[in-house]
C-alpha positions in Angstrom: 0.0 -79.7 -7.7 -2.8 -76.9 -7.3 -2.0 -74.2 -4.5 -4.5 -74.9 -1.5 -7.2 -72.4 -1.4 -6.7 -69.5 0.7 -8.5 -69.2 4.0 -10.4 -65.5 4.4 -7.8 -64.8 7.2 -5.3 -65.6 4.6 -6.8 -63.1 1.9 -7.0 -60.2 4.6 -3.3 -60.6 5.7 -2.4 -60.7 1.8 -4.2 -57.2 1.8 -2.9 -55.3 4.7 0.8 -56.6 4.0 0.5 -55.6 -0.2 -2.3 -53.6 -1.0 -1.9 -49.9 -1.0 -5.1 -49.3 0.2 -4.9 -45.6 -0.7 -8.8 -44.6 -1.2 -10.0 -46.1 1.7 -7.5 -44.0 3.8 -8.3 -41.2 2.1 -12.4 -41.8 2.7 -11.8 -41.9 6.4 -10.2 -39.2 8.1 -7.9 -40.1 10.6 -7.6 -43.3 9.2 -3.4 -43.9 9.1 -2.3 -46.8 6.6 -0.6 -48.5 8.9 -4.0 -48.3 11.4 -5.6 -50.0 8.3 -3.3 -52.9 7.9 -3.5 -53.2 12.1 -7.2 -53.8 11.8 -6.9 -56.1 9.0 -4.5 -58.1 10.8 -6.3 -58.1 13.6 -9.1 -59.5 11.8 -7.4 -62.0 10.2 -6.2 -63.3 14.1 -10.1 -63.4 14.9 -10.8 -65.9 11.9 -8.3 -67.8 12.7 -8.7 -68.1 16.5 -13.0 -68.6 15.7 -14.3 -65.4 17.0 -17.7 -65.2 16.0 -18.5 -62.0 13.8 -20.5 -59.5 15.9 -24.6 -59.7 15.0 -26.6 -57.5 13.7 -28.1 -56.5 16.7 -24.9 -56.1 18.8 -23.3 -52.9 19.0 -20.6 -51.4 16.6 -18.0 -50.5 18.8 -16.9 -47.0 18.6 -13.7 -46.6 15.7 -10.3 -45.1 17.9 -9.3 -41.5 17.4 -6.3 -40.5 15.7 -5.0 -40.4 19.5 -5.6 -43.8 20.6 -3.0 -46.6 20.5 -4.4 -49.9 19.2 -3.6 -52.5 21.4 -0.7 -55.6 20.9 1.4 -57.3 22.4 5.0 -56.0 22.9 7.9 -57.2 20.4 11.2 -57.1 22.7 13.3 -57.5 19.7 13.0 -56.4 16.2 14.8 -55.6 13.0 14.8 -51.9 11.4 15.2 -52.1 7.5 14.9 -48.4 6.6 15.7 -46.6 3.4 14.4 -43.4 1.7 14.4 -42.1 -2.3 14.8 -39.3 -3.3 14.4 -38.6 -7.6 16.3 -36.3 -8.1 18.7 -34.4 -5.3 16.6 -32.8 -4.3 13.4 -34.1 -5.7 10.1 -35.9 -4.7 11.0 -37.9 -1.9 10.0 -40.8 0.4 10.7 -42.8 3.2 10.2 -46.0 4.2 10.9 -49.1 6.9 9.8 -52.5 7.2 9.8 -54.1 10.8 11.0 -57.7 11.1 10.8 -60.2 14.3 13.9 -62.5 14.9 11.9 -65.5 13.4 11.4 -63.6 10.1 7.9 -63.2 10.4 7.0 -58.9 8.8 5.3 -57.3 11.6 4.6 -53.9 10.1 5.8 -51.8 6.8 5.2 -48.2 7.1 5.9 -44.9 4.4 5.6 -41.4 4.7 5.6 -38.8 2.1 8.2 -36.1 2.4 7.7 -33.3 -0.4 11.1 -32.8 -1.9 13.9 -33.2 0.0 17.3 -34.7 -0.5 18.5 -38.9 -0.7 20.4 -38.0 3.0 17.6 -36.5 4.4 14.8 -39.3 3.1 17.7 -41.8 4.3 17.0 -40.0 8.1 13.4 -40.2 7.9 13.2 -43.8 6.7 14.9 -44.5 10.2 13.2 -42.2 12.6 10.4 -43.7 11.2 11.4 -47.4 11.9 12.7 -46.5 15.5 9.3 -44.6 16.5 7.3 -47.4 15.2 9.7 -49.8 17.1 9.4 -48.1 20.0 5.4 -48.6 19.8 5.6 -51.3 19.1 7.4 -52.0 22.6 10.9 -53.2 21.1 13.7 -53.2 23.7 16.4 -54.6 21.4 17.0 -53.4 17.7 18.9 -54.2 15.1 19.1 -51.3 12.1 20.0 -52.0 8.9 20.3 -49.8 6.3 22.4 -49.1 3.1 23.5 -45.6 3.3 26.8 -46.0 4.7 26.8 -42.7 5.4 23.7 -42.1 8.2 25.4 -45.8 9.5 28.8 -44.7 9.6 27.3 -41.1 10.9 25.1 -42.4 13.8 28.2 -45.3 14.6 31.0 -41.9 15.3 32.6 -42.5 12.4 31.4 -39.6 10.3 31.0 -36.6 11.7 27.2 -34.5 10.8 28.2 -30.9 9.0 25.1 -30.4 7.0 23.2 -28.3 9.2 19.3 -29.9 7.2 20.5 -33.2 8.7 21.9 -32.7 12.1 18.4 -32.0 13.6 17.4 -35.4 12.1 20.9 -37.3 13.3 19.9 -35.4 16.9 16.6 -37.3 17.2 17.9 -41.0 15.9 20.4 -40.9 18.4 17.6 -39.6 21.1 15.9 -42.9 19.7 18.5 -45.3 19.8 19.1 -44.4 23.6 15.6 -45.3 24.4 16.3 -49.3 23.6 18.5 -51.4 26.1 20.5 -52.9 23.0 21.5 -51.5 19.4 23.3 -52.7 16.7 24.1 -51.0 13.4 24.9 -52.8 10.2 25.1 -51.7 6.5 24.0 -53.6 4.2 23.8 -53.6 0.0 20.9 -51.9 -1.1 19.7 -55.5 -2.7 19.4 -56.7 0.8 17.3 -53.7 1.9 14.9 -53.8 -1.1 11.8 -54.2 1.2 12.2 -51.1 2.6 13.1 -49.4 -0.7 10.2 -50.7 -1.9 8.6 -49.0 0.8 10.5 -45.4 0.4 8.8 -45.5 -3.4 5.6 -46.3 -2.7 5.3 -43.4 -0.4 6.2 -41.2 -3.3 3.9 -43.1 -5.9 0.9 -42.6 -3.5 1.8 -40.0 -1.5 1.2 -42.0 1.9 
């Protein structure tokens, strides 16, 4: 049976979600990757609800700053898959974190670059990075998963923090965590967590 053909808001979800979309970041300053893929989605919602496309002769309305937050609705719950790679320890590193609402449905993947660093210390950015974009994303309840049982068992009281690189980065998660009325921590294989590997390497192939 032939797939059904897919609708334009189809294609421009399939973009923001997959493609890297590297140069046309890099053409517009100020321009995040993740602001991309919000703009593509939110296109994709105007197709779909019938919105017509602005004229010609109607006003462009003015691109946000770097400083403005696009609006959406609040997601009271979410789930935080966050990893980071390092090749090499230390070595050109990355993390990353892929967002997820109860139902399943992918609400944002993000990546940062980190320069070289160490696995542990990609590991911490992979979740700060999860938990600020949870938090603006207006999450109340969080579940993290993760599979370094290490910054789980660390952030759960289980393992104390002696590396002096990582307990700044421990600090802030637990500053984070605070900040949502419900928590939960759970390590997982690194199979089930391959989204947000997937993530963590991308960052390092294109330096996001």
């Amino acid at each position: 049976m032939p797939k059904p053909k897919p609708t334009e808001a189809d294609l421009l979800r399939h973009i923001a979600r997959e493609e890297p979309l590297t140069a046309t970041v890099r053409a517009f300053r100020g321009l995040t990757r993740e602001r991309l893929g919000q703009l593509l989605e939110e296109a994709a919602s105007r197709l779909e609800g019938g919105e017509a496309e602005p004229s010609a002769e109607a006003p462009t309305p003015a691109a946000p700053t770097p400083d403005e937050s696009p609006a959406r609705s609040a997601t009271p719950r979410l789930r935080v898959y966050s990893d980071g790679a390092a090749r090499g320890n230390p070595g050109p590193s990355g993390a990353g974190a892929v967002l997820i609402e109860p139902g399943g449905t992918v609400v944002a993947k993000v990546g940062k670059y980190l320069g070289t660093q160490t696995n542990n210390y990609a590991e911490y950015m992979g979740l700060l990075l999860g938990l600020k974009h949870a938090k603006s994303l207006g999450a109340k309840e969080i579940e993290v998963f993760a599979d370094s049982e290490l910054l789980i068992r660390q952030l759960g009281g289980r393992y104390q923090v002696k590396s002096p690189t990582l307990r700044p980065l421990y600090e802030e998660a637990v500053k984070l965590l605070n900040d949502f009325s419900r928590v939960k921590l759970v390590h997982v294989p690194r199979e089930m967590n391959a989204a947000a590997d997937e993530m963590s390497n991308r960052a390092i192939d294109e330096r996001l």
